[in-house]
GUVEXVEX-820559 format. One record per atom (N, C-alpha, C): residue in one letter; x, y, z. Coordinates in steps of 0.1 Angstrom, whole numbers, plus 5000, padded with zeros to 4 digits. Each point is the difference from the previous one (the first is absolute). Layout:
<nodes>
AXYZ ...
</nodes>
This chain:
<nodes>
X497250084788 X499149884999 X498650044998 X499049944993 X498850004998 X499750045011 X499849905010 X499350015017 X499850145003 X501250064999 X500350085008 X499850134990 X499650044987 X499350084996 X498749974999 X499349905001 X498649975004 X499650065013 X501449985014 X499750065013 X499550154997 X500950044993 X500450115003 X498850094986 X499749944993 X499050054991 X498150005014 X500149875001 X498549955009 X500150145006 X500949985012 X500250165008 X499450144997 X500550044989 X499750114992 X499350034992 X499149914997 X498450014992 X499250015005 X498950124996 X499250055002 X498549925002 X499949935006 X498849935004 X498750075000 X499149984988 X498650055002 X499349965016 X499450115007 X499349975011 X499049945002 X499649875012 X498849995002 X499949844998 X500849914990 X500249894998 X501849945006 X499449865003 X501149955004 X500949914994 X499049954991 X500949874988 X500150124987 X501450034999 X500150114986 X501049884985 X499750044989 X501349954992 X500450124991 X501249964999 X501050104992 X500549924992 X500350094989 X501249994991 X501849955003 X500249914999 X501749965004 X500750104996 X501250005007 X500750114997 X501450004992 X499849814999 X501449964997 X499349954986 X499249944998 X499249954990 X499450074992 X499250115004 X499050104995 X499149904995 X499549935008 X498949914991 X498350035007 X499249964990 X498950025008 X499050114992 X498950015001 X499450094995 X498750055014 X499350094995 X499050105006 X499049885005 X499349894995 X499749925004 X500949885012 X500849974996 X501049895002 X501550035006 X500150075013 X501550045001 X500849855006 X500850015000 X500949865006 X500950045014 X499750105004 X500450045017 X498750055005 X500049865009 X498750005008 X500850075015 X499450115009 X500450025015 X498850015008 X500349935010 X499049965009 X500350125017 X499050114999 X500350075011 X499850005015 X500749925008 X499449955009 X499450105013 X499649965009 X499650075011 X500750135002 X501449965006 X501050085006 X500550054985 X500150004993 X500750084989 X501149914993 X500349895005 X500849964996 X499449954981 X501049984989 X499449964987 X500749924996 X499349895000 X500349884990 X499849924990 X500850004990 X500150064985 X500349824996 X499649964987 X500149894993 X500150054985 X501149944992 X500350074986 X499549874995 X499049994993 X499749864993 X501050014986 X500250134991 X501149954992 X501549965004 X500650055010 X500849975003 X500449855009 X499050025003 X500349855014 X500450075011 X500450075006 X499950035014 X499150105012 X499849985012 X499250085007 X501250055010 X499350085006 X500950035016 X499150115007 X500650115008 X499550065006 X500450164994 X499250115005 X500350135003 X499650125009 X500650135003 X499950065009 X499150094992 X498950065004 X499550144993 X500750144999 X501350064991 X500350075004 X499450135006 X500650075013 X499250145003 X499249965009 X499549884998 X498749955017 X500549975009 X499049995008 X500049935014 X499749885002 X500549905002 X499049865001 X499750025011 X499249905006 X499049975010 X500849905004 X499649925012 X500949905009 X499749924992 X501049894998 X499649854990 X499349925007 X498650055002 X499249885005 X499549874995 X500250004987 X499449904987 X500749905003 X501450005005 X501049954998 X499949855005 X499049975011 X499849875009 X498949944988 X499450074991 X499149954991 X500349984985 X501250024996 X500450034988 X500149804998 X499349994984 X500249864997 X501249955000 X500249854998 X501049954999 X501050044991 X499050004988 X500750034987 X501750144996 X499150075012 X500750134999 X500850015013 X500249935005 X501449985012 X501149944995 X499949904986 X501049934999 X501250054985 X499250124995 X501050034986 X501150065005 X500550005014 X501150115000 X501649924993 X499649924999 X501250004989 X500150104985 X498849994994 X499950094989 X500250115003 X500750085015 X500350155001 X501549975004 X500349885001 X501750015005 X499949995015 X499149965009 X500050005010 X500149845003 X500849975016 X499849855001 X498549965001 X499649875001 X498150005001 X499949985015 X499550025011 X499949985014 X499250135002 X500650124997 X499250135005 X498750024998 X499350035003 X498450094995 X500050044987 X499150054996 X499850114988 X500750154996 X499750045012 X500650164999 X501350005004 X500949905009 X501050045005 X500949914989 X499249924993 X501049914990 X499950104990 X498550124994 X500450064991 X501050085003 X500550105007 X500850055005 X501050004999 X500849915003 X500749894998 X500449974985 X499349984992 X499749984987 X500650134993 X499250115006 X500350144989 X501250065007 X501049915007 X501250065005 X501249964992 X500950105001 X500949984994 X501450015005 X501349924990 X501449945007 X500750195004 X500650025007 X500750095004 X501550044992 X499550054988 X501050034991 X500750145001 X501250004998 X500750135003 X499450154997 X498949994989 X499450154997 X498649965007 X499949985012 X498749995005 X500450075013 X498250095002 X500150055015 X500249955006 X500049885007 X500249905010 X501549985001 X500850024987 X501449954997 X500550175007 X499550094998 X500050165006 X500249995016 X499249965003 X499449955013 X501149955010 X500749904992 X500749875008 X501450075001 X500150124986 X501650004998 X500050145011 X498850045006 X500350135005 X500349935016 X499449865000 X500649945014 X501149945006 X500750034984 X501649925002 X499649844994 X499049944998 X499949864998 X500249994989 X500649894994 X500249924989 X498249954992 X499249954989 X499350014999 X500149844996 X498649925001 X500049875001 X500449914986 X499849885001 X500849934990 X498550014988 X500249924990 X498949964991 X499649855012 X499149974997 X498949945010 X499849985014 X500550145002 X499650075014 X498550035000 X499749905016 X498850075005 X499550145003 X500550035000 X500350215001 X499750024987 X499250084998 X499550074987 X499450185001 X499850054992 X498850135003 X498549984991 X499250055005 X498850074994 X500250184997 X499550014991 X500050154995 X499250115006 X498249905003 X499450095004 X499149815005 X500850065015 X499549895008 X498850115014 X499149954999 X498550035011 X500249935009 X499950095014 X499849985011 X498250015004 X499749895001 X498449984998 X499450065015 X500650025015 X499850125006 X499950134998 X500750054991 X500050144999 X499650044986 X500449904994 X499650054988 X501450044990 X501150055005 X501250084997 X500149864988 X500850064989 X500949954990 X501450064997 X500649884999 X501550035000 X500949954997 X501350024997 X500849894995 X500949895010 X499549895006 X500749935010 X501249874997 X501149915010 X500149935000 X499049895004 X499849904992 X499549875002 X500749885002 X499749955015 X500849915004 X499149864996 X500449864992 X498849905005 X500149965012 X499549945008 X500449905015 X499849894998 X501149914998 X499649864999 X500849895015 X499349915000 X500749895009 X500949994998 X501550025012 X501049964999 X500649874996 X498749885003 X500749874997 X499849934985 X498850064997 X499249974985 X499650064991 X500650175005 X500150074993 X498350054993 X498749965007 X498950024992 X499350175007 X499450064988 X500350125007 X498550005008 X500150145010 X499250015012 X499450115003 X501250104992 X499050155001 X500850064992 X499650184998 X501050074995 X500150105010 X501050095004 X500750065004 X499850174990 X500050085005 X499950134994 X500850105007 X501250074989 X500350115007 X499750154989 X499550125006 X499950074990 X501450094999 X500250054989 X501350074998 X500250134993 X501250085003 X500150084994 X501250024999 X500050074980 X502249954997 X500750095008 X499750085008 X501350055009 X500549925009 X499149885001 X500449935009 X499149955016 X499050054998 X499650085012 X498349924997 X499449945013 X498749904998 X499050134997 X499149954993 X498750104998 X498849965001 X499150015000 X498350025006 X499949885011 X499149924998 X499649875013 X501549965004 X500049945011 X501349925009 X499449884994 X501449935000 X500149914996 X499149895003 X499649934990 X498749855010 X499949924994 X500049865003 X499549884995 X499150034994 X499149864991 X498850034995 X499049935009 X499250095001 X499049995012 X499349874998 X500049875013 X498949925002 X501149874991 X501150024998 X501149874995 X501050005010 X500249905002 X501449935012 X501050144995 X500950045012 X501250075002 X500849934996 X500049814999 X500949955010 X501549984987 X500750015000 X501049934984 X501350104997 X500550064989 X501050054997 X499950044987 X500750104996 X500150064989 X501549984994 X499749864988 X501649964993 X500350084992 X500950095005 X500650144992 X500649924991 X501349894999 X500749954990 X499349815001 X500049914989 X499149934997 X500649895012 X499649875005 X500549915001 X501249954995 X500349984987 X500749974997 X501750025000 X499750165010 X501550084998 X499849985011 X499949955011 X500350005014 X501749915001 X499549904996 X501649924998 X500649975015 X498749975010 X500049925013 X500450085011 X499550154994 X500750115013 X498850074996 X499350045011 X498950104997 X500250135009 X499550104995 X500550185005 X499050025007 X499450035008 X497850065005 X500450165007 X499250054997 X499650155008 X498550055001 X499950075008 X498750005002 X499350084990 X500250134997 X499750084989 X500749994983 X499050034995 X500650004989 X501250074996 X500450135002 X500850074999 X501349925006 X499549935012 X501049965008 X500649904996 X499349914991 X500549914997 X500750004981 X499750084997 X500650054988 X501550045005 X500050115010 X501850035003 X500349865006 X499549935008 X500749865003 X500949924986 X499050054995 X500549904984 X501150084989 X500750115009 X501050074996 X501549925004 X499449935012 X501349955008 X499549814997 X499249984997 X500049835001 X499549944988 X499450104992 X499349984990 X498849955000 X499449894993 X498149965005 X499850045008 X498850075004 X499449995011 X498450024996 X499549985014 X498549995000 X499650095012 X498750065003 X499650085003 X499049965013 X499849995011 X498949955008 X498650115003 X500350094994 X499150115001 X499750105012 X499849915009 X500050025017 X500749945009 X500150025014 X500549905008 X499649925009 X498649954997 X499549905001 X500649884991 X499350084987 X500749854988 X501649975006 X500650135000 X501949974998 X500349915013 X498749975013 X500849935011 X499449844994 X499049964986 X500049855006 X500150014983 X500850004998 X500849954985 X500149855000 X499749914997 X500049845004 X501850024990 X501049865004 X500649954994 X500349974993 X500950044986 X499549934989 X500949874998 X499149944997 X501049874989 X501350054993 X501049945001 X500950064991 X500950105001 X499350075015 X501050105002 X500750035010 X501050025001 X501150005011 X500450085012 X499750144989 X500950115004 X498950155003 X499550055008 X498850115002 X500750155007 X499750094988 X500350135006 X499050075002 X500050095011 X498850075007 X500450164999 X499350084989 X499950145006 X499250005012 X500450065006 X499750045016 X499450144999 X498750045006 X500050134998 X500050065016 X500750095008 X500550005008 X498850075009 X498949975002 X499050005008 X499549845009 X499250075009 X499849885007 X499349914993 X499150044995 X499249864991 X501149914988 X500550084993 X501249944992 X501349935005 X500450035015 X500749925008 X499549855001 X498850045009 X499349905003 X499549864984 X499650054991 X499749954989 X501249924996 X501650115001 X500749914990 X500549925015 X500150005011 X500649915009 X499249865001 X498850054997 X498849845000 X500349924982 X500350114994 X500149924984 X501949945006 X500550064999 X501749935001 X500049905014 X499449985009 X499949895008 X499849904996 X498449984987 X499449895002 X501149954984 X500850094992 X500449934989 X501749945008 X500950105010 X500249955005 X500249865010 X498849985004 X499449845006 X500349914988 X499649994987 X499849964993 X501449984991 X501250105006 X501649914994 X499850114991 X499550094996 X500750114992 X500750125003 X500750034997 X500950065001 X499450194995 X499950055012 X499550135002 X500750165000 X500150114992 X500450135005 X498650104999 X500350085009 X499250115003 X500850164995 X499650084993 X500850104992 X498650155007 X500750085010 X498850065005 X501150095005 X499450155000 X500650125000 X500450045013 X501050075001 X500050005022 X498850125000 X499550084993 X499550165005 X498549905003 X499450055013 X498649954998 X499150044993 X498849934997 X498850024988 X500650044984 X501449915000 X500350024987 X499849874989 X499849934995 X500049974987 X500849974990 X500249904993 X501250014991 X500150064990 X498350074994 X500050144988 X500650105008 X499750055015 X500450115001 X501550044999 X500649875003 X501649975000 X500250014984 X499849944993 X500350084988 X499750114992 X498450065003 X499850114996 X501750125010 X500149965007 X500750065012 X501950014990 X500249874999 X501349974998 X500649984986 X498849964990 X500149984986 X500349845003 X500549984988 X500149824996 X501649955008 X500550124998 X501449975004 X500949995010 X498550085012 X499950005011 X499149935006 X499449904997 X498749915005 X500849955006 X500549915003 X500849905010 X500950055002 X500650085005 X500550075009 X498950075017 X499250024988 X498950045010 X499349895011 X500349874993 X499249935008 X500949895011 X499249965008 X500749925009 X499849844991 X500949944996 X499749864999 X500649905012 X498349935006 X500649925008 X499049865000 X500949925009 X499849835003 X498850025005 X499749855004 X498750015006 X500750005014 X501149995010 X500150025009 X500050185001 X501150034993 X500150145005 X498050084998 X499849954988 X498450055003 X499049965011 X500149875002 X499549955011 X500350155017 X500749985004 X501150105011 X499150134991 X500150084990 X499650124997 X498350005002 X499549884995 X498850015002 X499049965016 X501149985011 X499550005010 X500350125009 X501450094992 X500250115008 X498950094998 X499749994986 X498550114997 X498749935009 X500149925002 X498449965009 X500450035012 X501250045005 X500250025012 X499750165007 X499950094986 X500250155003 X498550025003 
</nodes>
Protein backbone atom coordinates (compact mmCIF):
# COMPACT_ATOMS: atom_id res chain seq x y z
CA UNK A 1 0.00 0.00 0.00
CA UNK A 2 1.11 3.59 -0.73
CA UNK A 3 0.65 4.50 3.16
CA UNK A 4 2.80 2.33 4.12
CA UNK A 5 5.75 2.94 1.81
CA UNK A 6 5.30 6.63 2.49
CA UNK A 7 5.66 5.29 6.43
CA UNK A 8 8.29 3.61 5.79
CA UNK A 9 10.14 6.00 3.19
CA UNK A 10 9.24 9.41 5.87
CA UNK A 11 11.29 7.10 8.47
CA UNK A 12 14.38 6.73 6.46
CA UNK A 13 15.15 10.12 4.97
CA UNK A 14 17.65 12.02 5.70
CA UNK A 15 16.33 15.23 7.05
CA UNK A 16 18.53 18.43 6.55
CA UNK A 17 19.22 19.82 10.16
CA UNK A 18 18.04 22.85 11.97
CA UNK A 19 14.53 23.32 10.22
CA UNK A 20 11.26 21.83 11.03
CA UNK A 21 8.78 22.25 8.10
CA UNK A 22 10.93 20.09 5.29
CA UNK A 23 9.38 18.93 1.64
CA UNK A 24 10.42 16.02 -0.29
CA UNK A 25 10.02 14.47 -3.35
CA UNK A 26 7.12 11.50 -3.25
CA UNK A 27 8.23 8.39 -3.41
CA UNK A 28 5.36 6.74 -5.05
CA UNK A 29 4.86 9.76 -7.52
CA UNK A 30 8.37 11.16 -7.89
CA UNK A 31 6.80 14.40 -8.43
CA UNK A 32 7.99 17.63 -7.49
CA UNK A 33 10.92 19.61 -8.21
CA UNK A 34 14.02 21.58 -6.28
CA UNK A 35 11.69 24.42 -5.83
CA UNK A 36 8.26 22.61 -5.26
CA UNK A 37 8.39 19.10 -3.57
CA UNK A 38 4.87 17.55 -2.83
CA UNK A 39 5.84 15.70 0.58
CA UNK A 40 5.67 18.28 3.07
CA UNK A 41 6.95 16.68 6.96
CA UNK A 42 6.37 18.56 9.76
CA UNK A 43 9.12 17.70 12.68
CA UNK A 44 7.52 17.91 15.83
CA UNK A 45 8.93 18.51 19.30
CA UNK A 46 9.43 14.98 20.42
CA UNK A 47 10.55 13.60 17.10
CA UNK A 48 7.63 12.38 16.12
CA UNK A 49 7.04 13.25 11.77
CA UNK A 50 4.13 14.17 10.23
CA UNK A 51 4.10 13.85 6.66
CA UNK A 52 1.23 15.21 4.01
CA UNK A 53 1.64 13.87 0.25
CA UNK A 54 -0.21 16.67 -1.62
CA UNK A 55 0.16 14.46 -4.94
CA UNK A 56 -1.10 11.72 -3.55
CA UNK A 57 -3.86 12.64 -1.12
CA UNK A 58 -2.81 11.13 1.98
CA UNK A 59 -1.01 12.10 5.40
CA UNK A 60 -0.19 10.05 8.51
CA UNK A 61 2.47 9.67 10.89
CA UNK A 62 6.25 8.39 11.28
CA UNK A 63 8.95 7.10 13.57
CA UNK A 64 12.58 8.61 12.99
CA UNK A 65 14.43 5.56 12.21
CA UNK A 66 17.65 5.10 14.78
CA UNK A 67 16.31 7.93 17.25
CA UNK A 68 15.13 8.50 20.38
CA UNK A 69 11.94 10.44 20.76
CA UNK A 70 11.32 12.47 23.57
CA UNK A 71 8.03 11.98 25.70
CA UNK A 72 4.89 13.03 23.46
CA UNK A 73 4.34 16.16 25.08
CA UNK A 74 2.67 17.98 22.03
CA UNK A 75 0.29 15.53 22.16
CA UNK A 76 -2.47 17.52 24.58
CA UNK A 77 -1.74 20.43 21.91
CA UNK A 78 -1.76 18.73 18.58
CA UNK A 79 -4.74 20.50 16.31
CA UNK A 80 -7.84 19.14 15.61
CA UNK A 81 -7.12 18.48 12.19
CA UNK A 82 -4.45 15.93 12.97
CA UNK A 83 -6.20 13.67 15.61
CA UNK A 84 -8.89 12.72 13.27
CA UNK A 85 -7.11 11.05 9.82
CA UNK A 86 -6.58 7.79 11.47
CA UNK A 87 -8.64 6.22 9.24
CA UNK A 88 -6.22 7.06 6.33
CA UNK A 89 -3.61 4.60 8.25
CA UNK A 90 -6.18 1.70 8.77
CA UNK A 91 -6.66 2.50 12.23
CA UNK A 92 -10.22 2.80 13.89
CA UNK A 93 -10.68 6.89 14.57
CA UNK A 94 -10.97 7.29 18.57
CA UNK A 95 -7.13 6.86 19.34
CA UNK A 96 -4.64 9.90 19.49
CA UNK A 97 -2.15 10.53 16.83
CA UNK A 98 0.73 8.33 17.59
CA UNK A 99 -0.99 5.39 19.01
CA UNK A 100 -3.49 5.38 15.95
CA UNK A 101 -0.27 5.87 13.78
CA UNK A 102 1.07 2.82 15.13
CA UNK A 103 -1.66 1.18 14.68
CA UNK A 104 -1.77 2.25 11.14
CA UNK A 105 1.87 1.05 10.27
CA UNK A 106 0.88 -2.47 11.77
CA UNK A 107 0.41 -5.24 10.09
CA UNK A 108 -2.12 -8.77 9.74
CA UNK A 109 -0.09 -11.77 11.21
CA UNK A 110 0.70 -13.78 8.15
CA UNK A 111 2.37 -17.17 8.24
CA UNK A 112 6.00 -15.73 7.04
CA UNK A 113 6.07 -13.10 9.67
CA UNK A 114 8.08 -12.81 12.90
CA UNK A 115 5.21 -12.53 15.01
CA UNK A 116 3.72 -15.71 13.05
CA UNK A 117 7.52 -17.20 14.38
CA UNK A 118 6.66 -16.00 17.61
CA UNK A 119 3.13 -17.57 18.15
CA UNK A 120 4.06 -20.97 16.48
CA UNK A 121 7.09 -21.28 18.96
CA UNK A 122 4.19 -20.94 21.68
CA UNK A 123 2.08 -23.72 20.42
CA UNK A 124 -0.71 -21.10 19.42
CA UNK A 125 -2.59 -21.06 16.35
CA UNK A 126 -2.27 -17.52 14.69
CA UNK A 127 -5.31 -15.00 14.42
CA UNK A 128 -8.01 -14.82 11.90
CA UNK A 129 -8.01 -11.91 8.99
CA UNK A 130 -9.68 -9.05 11.02
CA UNK A 131 -8.19 -9.92 14.12
CA UNK A 132 -7.32 -7.23 16.51
CA UNK A 133 -3.96 -8.83 17.18
CA UNK A 134 -1.51 -7.69 14.67
CA UNK A 135 2.52 -6.86 14.68
CA UNK A 136 4.65 -3.88 14.16
CA UNK A 137 8.20 -4.51 12.74
CA UNK A 138 10.05 -1.95 14.48
CA UNK A 139 7.68 -0.92 17.21
CA UNK A 140 9.47 1.95 20.00
CA UNK A 141 9.16 1.82 23.40
CA UNK A 142 9.14 5.61 24.03
CA UNK A 143 10.77 4.85 27.73
CA UNK A 144 13.74 3.38 26.69
CA UNK A 145 14.05 4.02 23.58
CA UNK A 146 14.51 0.05 22.43
CA UNK A 147 13.04 -0.88 18.87
CA UNK A 148 11.76 -4.04 18.05
CA UNK A 149 9.50 -6.32 16.56
CA UNK A 150 6.21 -6.60 18.79
CA UNK A 151 2.59 -8.01 19.11
CA UNK A 152 -0.01 -5.21 18.85
CA UNK A 153 -3.05 -5.69 20.59
CA UNK A 154 -6.02 -2.83 19.86
CA UNK A 155 -8.20 -2.42 23.29
CA UNK A 156 -11.53 -1.73 22.47
CA UNK A 157 -15.01 -1.64 24.56
CA UNK A 158 -16.46 -4.84 25.01
CA UNK A 159 -20.02 -3.58 24.39
CA UNK A 160 -19.36 -1.04 21.41
CA UNK A 161 -16.53 -2.24 20.39
CA UNK A 162 -14.84 1.58 20.09
CA UNK A 163 -11.24 1.34 20.66
CA UNK A 164 -9.37 2.59 23.98
CA UNK A 165 -5.88 1.87 23.83
CA UNK A 166 -3.20 -0.33 22.43
CA UNK A 167 -1.58 -3.02 24.15
CA UNK A 168 2.17 -3.92 23.29
CA UNK A 169 4.02 -7.05 23.57
CA UNK A 170 7.73 -7.13 22.36
CA UNK A 171 8.82 -10.42 20.77
CA UNK A 172 11.25 -12.70 19.79
CA UNK A 173 10.71 -15.87 17.05
CA UNK A 174 12.02 -18.37 19.48
CA UNK A 175 9.26 -17.63 21.20
CA UNK A 176 10.48 -16.03 24.10
CA UNK A 177 9.31 -11.84 25.13
CA UNK A 178 12.16 -9.35 24.47
CA UNK A 179 13.25 -5.83 25.52
CA UNK A 180 10.37 -3.61 27.65
CA UNK A 181 7.56 -5.83 29.60
CA UNK A 182 4.70 -5.65 28.40
CA UNK A 183 2.39 -2.20 28.70
CA UNK A 184 -0.53 -0.43 27.83
CA UNK A 185 -0.11 2.80 26.07
CA UNK A 186 0.69 5.21 28.60
CA UNK A 187 -2.05 7.95 29.92
CA UNK A 188 -5.23 5.71 27.82
CA UNK A 189 -7.96 3.67 29.80
CA UNK A 190 -6.67 -0.19 30.45
CA UNK A 191 -10.17 -0.82 30.56
CA UNK A 192 -11.70 -3.25 27.30
CA UNK A 193 -10.41 -6.48 25.35
CA UNK A 194 -8.55 -7.51 22.67
CA UNK A 195 -11.05 -9.25 19.73
CA UNK A 196 -8.61 -11.81 18.62
CA UNK A 197 -11.47 -13.33 16.24
CA UNK A 198 -14.19 -10.58 14.90
CA UNK A 199 -17.65 -10.27 16.40
CA UNK A 200 -19.08 -11.86 13.94
CA UNK A 201 -17.70 -15.46 14.61
CA UNK A 202 -18.67 -15.61 18.13
CA UNK A 203 -22.09 -17.28 17.12
CA UNK A 204 -23.51 -16.49 20.91
CA UNK A 205 -20.69 -18.35 22.78
CA UNK A 206 -17.81 -16.24 23.71
CA UNK A 207 -14.13 -17.90 24.87
CA UNK A 208 -12.00 -14.89 27.29
CA UNK A 209 -8.51 -15.33 28.86
CA UNK A 210 -6.51 -13.19 30.35
CA UNK A 211 -3.29 -13.10 28.18
CA UNK A 212 -2.93 -13.18 24.94
CA UNK A 213 -1.12 -16.30 24.48
CA UNK A 214 -3.71 -17.62 26.75
CA UNK A 215 -6.35 -16.95 24.96
CA UNK A 216 -5.07 -18.01 21.58
CA UNK A 217 -4.60 -21.87 23.06
CA UNK A 218 -8.25 -21.32 24.53
CA UNK A 219 -9.30 -20.93 20.88
CA UNK A 220 -7.65 -24.39 20.17
CA UNK A 221 -10.44 -26.02 22.15
CA UNK A 222 -13.63 -23.44 21.60
CA UNK A 223 -12.56 -21.59 18.77
CA UNK A 224 -13.19 -17.42 18.94
CA UNK A 225 -11.87 -16.12 21.48
CA UNK A 226 -10.87 -12.81 22.91
CA UNK A 227 -8.27 -11.70 25.03
CA UNK A 228 -8.74 -9.50 28.37
CA UNK A 229 -5.17 -8.65 28.61
CA UNK A 230 -5.04 -8.61 32.51
CA UNK A 231 -7.08 -9.60 35.28
CA UNK A 232 -8.61 -6.75 36.17
CA UNK A 233 -10.25 -6.43 32.60
CA UNK A 234 -10.99 -10.57 32.55
CA UNK A 235 -13.09 -10.02 36.14
CA UNK A 236 -15.71 -7.21 34.73
CA UNK A 237 -16.30 -8.39 31.16
CA UNK A 238 -20.00 -6.97 30.96
CA UNK A 239 -22.53 -9.42 29.29
CA UNK A 240 -23.09 -9.62 25.95
CA UNK A 241 -26.22 -9.37 24.10
CA UNK A 242 -26.65 -12.41 22.23
CA UNK A 243 -24.70 -14.58 24.09
CA UNK A 244 -25.27 -17.58 26.02
CA UNK A 245 -22.56 -19.70 26.60
CA UNK A 246 -18.88 -18.21 28.37
CA UNK A 247 -15.61 -20.09 28.65
CA UNK A 248 -12.93 -18.95 31.00
CA UNK A 249 -9.14 -19.76 30.70
CA UNK A 250 -8.36 -19.75 34.20
CA UNK A 251 -4.86 -18.95 34.90
CA UNK A 252 -4.11 -20.86 38.09
CA UNK A 253 -2.81 -18.06 40.30
CA UNK A 254 -4.63 -16.15 42.90
CA UNK A 255 -5.46 -13.16 40.90
CA UNK A 256 -6.71 -15.31 37.84
CA UNK A 257 -8.86 -17.43 40.30
CA UNK A 258 -10.24 -14.53 41.77
CA UNK A 259 -10.76 -12.66 38.19
CA UNK A 260 -12.35 -15.65 36.48
CA UNK A 261 -14.72 -16.54 39.68
CA UNK A 262 -16.04 -12.64 39.69
CA UNK A 263 -16.31 -12.86 35.68
CA UNK A 264 -18.33 -16.52 35.71
CA UNK A 265 -20.61 -15.28 38.71
CA UNK A 266 -21.82 -12.19 37.41
CA UNK A 267 -22.58 -13.96 33.63
CA UNK A 268 -23.72 -16.71 35.55
CA UNK A 269 -26.47 -14.35 37.56
CA UNK A 270 -27.30 -13.30 34.31
CA UNK A 271 -28.67 -17.21 32.91
CA UNK A 272 -25.53 -17.99 31.10
CA UNK A 273 -24.32 -20.86 31.06
CA UNK A 274 -20.56 -21.04 32.30
CA UNK A 275 -17.19 -23.43 32.06
CA UNK A 276 -13.92 -22.70 33.63
CA UNK A 277 -10.95 -24.84 31.63
CA UNK A 278 -7.76 -24.14 34.31
CA UNK A 279 -4.77 -26.48 34.87
CA UNK A 280 -4.57 -28.46 38.35
CA UNK A 281 -0.43 -27.54 38.60
CA UNK A 282 -0.40 -24.07 40.33
CA UNK A 283 0.77 -20.71 38.51
CA UNK A 284 0.03 -22.48 35.35
CA UNK A 285 -1.71 -21.17 32.39
CA UNK A 286 -3.30 -22.53 29.52
CA UNK A 287 0.03 -21.71 27.06
CA UNK A 288 2.04 -23.47 29.54
CA UNK A 289 -0.31 -26.58 29.25
CA UNK A 290 0.26 -26.60 25.80
CA UNK A 291 3.66 -25.47 25.24
CA UNK A 292 3.79 -28.57 27.92
CA UNK A 293 1.52 -31.11 26.16
CA UNK A 294 1.24 -30.08 22.40
CA UNK A 295 -2.32 -29.56 20.80
CA UNK A 296 -3.21 -33.15 21.37
CA UNK A 297 -2.56 -33.04 24.78
CA UNK A 298 -4.17 -29.53 25.80
CA UNK A 299 -7.38 -30.90 27.20
CA UNK A 300 -6.24 -33.57 28.72
CA UNK A 301 -4.20 -31.32 30.63
CA UNK A 302 -6.86 -29.30 31.83
CA UNK A 303 -9.52 -29.55 34.37
CA UNK A 304 -12.93 -28.58 32.69
CA UNK A 305 -15.40 -27.47 35.15
CA UNK A 306 -19.13 -26.05 36.10
CA UNK A 307 -19.50 -23.15 37.87
CA UNK A 308 -20.33 -25.30 40.93
CA UNK A 309 -17.34 -27.56 40.86
CA UNK A 310 -15.27 -24.15 40.29
CA UNK A 311 -17.10 -22.29 42.75
CA UNK A 312 -15.97 -25.35 45.75
CA UNK A 313 -12.26 -25.05 43.93
CA UNK A 314 -12.19 -21.54 44.20
CA UNK A 315 -12.97 -21.31 47.86
CA UNK A 316 -10.68 -24.16 48.68
CA UNK A 317 -7.78 -21.91 47.27
CA UNK A 318 -8.86 -18.87 49.49
CA UNK A 319 -8.84 -21.06 52.23
CA UNK A 320 -5.01 -22.21 52.03
Amino acid sequence: MSKDRHIEYVANVELPPGKRQHHIKCIIRERGSERGMCLSVLVEDNGLLVWTCHACGVSGYAFPSGQRLGPPSRLATTPRKLATPSTLLGAPSGLPPVPAACWGASRPITPDTPAAEYLRARGCPLPPPGSHLKWHPRMRDFGTGFIGPALLALITDPLTGAPTSLHTTWIDVSGKLNGPRRKYWKRLPKRGVCRLWPDGELHGALAVGEGIETALSLSLLTGAAWAAVDAGNLSVVPVLPGVSRLSIAVDHDRAGLRSAHALGSRWREAGAEVRYLISPMPDDDLNDVLRRAGRDGLRQGLDDLNGEQFHARFLHAENQ
